[in-house]
N, C-alpha and C positions, 0 to 999 in steps of 0.2 A: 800657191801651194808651198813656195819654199821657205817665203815668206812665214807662213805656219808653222813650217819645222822649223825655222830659225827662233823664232819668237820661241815657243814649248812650252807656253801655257795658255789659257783662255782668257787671263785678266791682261790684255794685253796692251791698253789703255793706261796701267798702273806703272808708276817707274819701277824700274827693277828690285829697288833697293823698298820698295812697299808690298812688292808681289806676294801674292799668299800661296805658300808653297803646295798647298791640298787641290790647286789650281794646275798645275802641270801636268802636261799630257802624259808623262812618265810616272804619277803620281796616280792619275785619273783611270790611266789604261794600260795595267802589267801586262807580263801575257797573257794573251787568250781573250782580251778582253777588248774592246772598241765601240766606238759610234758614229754617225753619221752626223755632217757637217753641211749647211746650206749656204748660198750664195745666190740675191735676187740682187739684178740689176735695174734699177730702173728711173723713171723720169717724174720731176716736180712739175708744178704750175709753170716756173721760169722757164724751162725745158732744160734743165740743170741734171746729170747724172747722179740717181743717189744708192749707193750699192748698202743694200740690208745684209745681215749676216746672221743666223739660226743654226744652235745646238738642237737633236733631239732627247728628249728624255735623258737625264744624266742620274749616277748612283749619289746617293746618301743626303737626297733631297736639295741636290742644288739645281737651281733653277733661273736667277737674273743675277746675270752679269755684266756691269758694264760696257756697250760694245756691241752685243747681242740683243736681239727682239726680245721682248718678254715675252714668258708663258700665256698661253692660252687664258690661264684659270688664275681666278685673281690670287694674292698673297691672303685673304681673310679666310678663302674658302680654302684653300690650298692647307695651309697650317691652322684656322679655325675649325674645319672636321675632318680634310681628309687624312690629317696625321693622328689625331689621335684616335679616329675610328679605325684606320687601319690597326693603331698599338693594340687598337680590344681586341678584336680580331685576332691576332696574334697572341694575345695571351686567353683567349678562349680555344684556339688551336692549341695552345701549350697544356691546357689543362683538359682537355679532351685527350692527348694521349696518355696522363696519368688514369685515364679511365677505362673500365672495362668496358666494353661494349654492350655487355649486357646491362649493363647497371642503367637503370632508370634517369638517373644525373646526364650521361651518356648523350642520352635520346635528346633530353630540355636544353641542355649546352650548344648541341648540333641546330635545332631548331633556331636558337637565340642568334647562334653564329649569320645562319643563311637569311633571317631578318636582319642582323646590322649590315651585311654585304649586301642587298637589294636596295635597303634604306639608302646606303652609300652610293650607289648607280645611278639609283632615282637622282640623289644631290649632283652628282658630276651632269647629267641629262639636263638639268635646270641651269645648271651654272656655267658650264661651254656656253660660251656664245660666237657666230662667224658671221661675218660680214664678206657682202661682194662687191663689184663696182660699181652697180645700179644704186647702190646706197641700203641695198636690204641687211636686213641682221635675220639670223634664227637660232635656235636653241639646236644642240648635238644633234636630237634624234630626227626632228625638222630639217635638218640638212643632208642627212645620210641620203642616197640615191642608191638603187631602188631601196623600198625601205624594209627593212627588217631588223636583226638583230647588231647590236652595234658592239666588235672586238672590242677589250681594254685599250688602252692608252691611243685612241684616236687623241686626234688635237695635238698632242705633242711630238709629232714629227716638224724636222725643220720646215716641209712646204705650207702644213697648214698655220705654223706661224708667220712666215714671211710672205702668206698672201695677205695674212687678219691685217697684221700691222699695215699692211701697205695699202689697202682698202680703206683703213680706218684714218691713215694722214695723206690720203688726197695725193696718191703716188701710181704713175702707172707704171707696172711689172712690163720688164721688155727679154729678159732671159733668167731663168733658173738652170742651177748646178747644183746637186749633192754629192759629196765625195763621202768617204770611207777615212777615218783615222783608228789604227789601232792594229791589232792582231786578230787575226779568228779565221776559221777555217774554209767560211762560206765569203770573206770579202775581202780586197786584197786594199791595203794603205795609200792612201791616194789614189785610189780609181773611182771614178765617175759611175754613179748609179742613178737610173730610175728612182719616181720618188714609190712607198710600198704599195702594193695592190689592195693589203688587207684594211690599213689602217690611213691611207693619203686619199686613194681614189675614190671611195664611197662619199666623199665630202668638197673634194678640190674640183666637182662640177660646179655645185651651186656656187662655190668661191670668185669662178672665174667668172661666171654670169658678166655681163657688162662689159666685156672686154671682145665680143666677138668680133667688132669691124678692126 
């Protein structure tokens, strides 16, 4: 941890003098503002320690950084639709509130909206994919336990990336840690958290598959 605050950026691999300054944690997380931070210890074939490290979910589309696990969701599908169905989306909300409600336009704009957002779910459903230790893979909504409706931004918490990755190179998980960086009213700076109930646990069962003895 202090280590972290001494360093004070995420590109922490980069010499200083290459650092990208939109990468600082003071840069990243003004007031008010924070995120959560993983740390998976665990063991190679050699019986070698190999300690993984996962951001979740970060603003303005950043996502791999050297250092860090990759994202759940590949870079194709990531900036191939979900950035630019998101941008329609947003400018079909933009031009829904120059409308009146009543107006006909209104009605077909709204309709269009909540087909490209379904469209889009469907794509995230197909393209998550999680792996556990038995060697299985499944698709988001195939993993969920018990099954039902699945929250936004599953997958991009730090635990379900540093079990993917760690399952998928042949690593066994011996302890996990999430901490808290930043400001906010519900999490305090460096304290140790649970990983979420809404968006980790519905998924981090079938992950762990393989690992019970």
């Amino acid at each position: 941890m202090d280590e972290f605050e001494a360093i004070g950026r995420l590109d922490y691999r980069a010499p200083e003098a290459e650092a990208d300054p939109g990468l600082s944690l003071a840069r990243l997380f003004p007031g008010g503002h924070g995120n959560m931070f993983g740390v998976l210890d665990c063991r190679n074939d050699r019986g070698e320690t190999v300690v993984l490290r996962a951001f979740s979910s970060l603003p303005r589309g950043i996502r791999d950084i050297a250092g860090w696990v990759p994202p759940n969701l590949t870079e194709e599908v990531y900036y191939g639709t979900v950035v630019p169905t998101r941008a329609k989306i947003e400018s079909m909300t933009a031009e829904l509130g120059a409308l009146a409600s009543a107006d006909p336009a209104h009605a077909d704009l709204l309709a269009e909206r909540k087909r490209t957002s379904q469209e889009l779910i469907r794509t995230l459903y197909g393209s998550y994919r999680f792996s556990n230790f038995r060697g299985e893979e499944r698709g988001l909504k195939d993993a969920v336990w018990p099954p039902g409706p699945v929250v936004g931004g599953v997958g991009e918490c730090c635990a379900p990336k540093l079990l993917n990755h760690a399952a998928r190179n042949g690593l066994e998980p011996l302890g996990l840690a999430e901490f808290y960086w930043g400001d906010s009213k519900s999490h305090v700076a460096g304290e140790f958290y649970p990983s979420c109930i809404e968006r980790c646990q519905p998924i981090v069962g079938f992950m762990l598959c393989g690992l019970e003895s």
